[in-house]
Every structure is written in C-alpha cells, then in structure tokens.
N, C-alpha and C positions, 0 to 999 in steps of 0.2 A: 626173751632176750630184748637190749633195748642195745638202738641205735645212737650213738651219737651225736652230734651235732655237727663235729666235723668230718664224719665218715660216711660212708653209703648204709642205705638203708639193707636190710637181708632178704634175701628172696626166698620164697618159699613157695615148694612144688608142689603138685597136685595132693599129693600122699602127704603134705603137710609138714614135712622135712624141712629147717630153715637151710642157707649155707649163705656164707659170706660172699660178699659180688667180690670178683676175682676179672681185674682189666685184659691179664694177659690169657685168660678161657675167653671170655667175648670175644676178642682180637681174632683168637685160633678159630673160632665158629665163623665168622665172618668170612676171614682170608678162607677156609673151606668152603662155605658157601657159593663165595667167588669162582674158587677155582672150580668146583660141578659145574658152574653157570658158565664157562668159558675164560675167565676172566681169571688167568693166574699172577701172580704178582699183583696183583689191584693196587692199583695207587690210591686209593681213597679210602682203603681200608683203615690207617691210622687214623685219619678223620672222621669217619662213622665211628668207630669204637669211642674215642676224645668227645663227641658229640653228645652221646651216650652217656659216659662217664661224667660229663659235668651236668646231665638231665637229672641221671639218680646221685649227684649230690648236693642237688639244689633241693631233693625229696626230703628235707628235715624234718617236714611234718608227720612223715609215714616212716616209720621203724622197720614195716615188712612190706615189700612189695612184692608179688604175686608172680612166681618164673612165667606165666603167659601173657601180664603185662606186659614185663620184660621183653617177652617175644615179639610181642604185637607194634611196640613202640620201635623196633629197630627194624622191623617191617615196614612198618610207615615212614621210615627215614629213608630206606633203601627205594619205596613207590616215589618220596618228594623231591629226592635227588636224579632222579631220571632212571634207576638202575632198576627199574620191577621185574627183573629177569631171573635175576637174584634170590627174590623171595622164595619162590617156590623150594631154593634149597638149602635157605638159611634153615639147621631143624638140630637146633644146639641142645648139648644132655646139660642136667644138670654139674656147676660145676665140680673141680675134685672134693673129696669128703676130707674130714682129718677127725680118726676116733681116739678118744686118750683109754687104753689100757688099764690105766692108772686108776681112773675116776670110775669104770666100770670095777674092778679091783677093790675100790674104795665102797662104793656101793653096796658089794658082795660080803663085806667085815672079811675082818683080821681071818686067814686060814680058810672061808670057804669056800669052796673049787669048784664046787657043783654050781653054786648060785654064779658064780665067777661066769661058768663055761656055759649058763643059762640066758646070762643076761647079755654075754658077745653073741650069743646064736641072735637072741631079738633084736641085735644092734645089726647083724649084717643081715638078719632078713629085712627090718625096715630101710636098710641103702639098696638094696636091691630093688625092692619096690619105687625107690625114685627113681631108677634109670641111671643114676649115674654112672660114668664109666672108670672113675680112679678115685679107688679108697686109700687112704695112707692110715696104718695104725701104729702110735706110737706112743711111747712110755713103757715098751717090752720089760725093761729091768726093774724098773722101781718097781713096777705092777709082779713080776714075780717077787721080789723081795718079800711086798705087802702081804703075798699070798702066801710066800713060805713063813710067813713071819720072820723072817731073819733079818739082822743086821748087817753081816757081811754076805758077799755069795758066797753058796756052796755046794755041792755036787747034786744038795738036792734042788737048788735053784738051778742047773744047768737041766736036771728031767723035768723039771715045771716048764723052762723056757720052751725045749725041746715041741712038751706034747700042747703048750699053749700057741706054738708059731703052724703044728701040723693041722690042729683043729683048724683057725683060721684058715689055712690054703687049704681042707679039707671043704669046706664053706664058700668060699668065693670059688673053688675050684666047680664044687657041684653047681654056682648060680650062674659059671661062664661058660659052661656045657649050651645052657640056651642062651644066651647074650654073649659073642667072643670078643667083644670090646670090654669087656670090665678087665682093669689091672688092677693089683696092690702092690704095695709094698709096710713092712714090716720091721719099725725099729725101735 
C-alpha cells in the first residue's frame, strides 16, 4: 500500500495488519485514557489528538508507520505536556477494520463458495490476531451476486446471503467468546 502525499501514513500492527489512521479512534483512546486517569471531559484532548494528527502528516516520507510508534509518540506528548498520569492508560486497540466481501468473492472466481468461505475464515482470523475491536464487512450483495453468478437477485442469492452473514457472526462470535470487545457489523 502506498501513502499519499497528502494523507497520513498507515499503521501497521504487530501481526503486520495495515489500517488507515482514523483521527476520530485516537480522539476516543485519548478521552478514555483520560477519563481511567481521572480526568473526564479533558480539555486537551482535542489538542493532543490535532498535535498528533499533523505529526503523522508531516510523515510523507514514511508510507507505514508502526501502531507502537504511534503509541509511543502520543506517550511522549502526554510526559511533555505535564499529563504522565495518563500514560499508564493510554492502551489504544488497533483501529476499526473494513473488509470488502466483494474482493474476497472476487479472489475466490465466478461460483466458488468453498474458496469464498476459506478465504473470509483467514481474513477474520488474521483481524483477530491484531486485536482490534470493530470489524465492518461490506459489499454483502455484490459479493453474493458474484458468488451465485447471477445478474439479478434471487431466492438463491437470499440462501447465499443467509448462510454468508451466519458464517461471519459464527466467526467473530466464536473469537468474542475470548475478547468481548470485538463488534461487527455486516452490510
């Protein structure tokens, strides 16, 4: 993946995972952090995140920057500004996922369902492995269409849909058993 010029660079978790920097997930780590630390409503929340925010996009050089960088740097902001109080509970997941359906669908060719429902299982076991807590999966329609082969829907794209949405919450159901912070959603 490459970065822009005028955009932020992407981070990327331990597990190797990219995902887009997302201003208003910092924000929400922050103000949490805050408020563990005592501090609810923090006024200076919009300022640390804004600080941040124009750090990684002055980053042009670097396409991926490392989610522990990221860590580490909003850490030291919170020791430089008097707040080290904070730190200890600033302990942000990566942010939300967005998986396309469609492109996994596409991947799998014209009609095959097995490779389809092989390659979402490796797709939500490697989110799972980054920790993140909200996956969004979308392109549900095209990606059955793709899979029934069909042009228009029809009854047998309503049981493709069916047993393609129960797998998924079958999946993130069994990885929220041990992590009860993971949500999805599904469109």
């Amino acid at each position: 993946m490459v970065a822009f010029k005028e955009e932020f660079p992407y981070l990327r978790a331990d597990s190797g995972q990219l995902f887009e920097f997302n201003r208003a997930w910092l924000q929400k780590a922050i103000t949490q952090a805050a408020d563990r630390a005592g501090y609810p409503s923090w006024w200076l929340t919009e300022h640390v995140t804004e600080s941040i925010t124009f750090y990684l996009r002055l980053r042009t050089d670097e396409s991926v920057v490392a989610f522990s960088q990221l860590n580490q740097t909003v850490r030291y902001v919170l020791k430089v500004i008097g707040y080290k109080e904070i730190v200890p509970h600033f302990r942000p997941t990566p942010p939300p996922i967005s998986i396309s359906l469609f492109e996994i669908a596409e991947a799998a060719g014209d009609g095959y369902e097995l490779a389809f429902f092989d390659l979402l299982e490796k797709r939500v076991a490697a989110l799972t492995a980054t920790g993140a807590t909200s996956v969004h999966f979308f392109g549900l329609q095209p990606a059955i269409k793709l899979l029934c082969s069909a042009k228009t829907w029809t009854r047998g794209c309503d049981a493709m849909r069916e047993e393609v949405t129960c797998f998924i919450r079958e999946k993130v159901f069994h990885e929220s058993e041990t992590r009860a912070d993971l949500s999805c959603s599904i469109r």
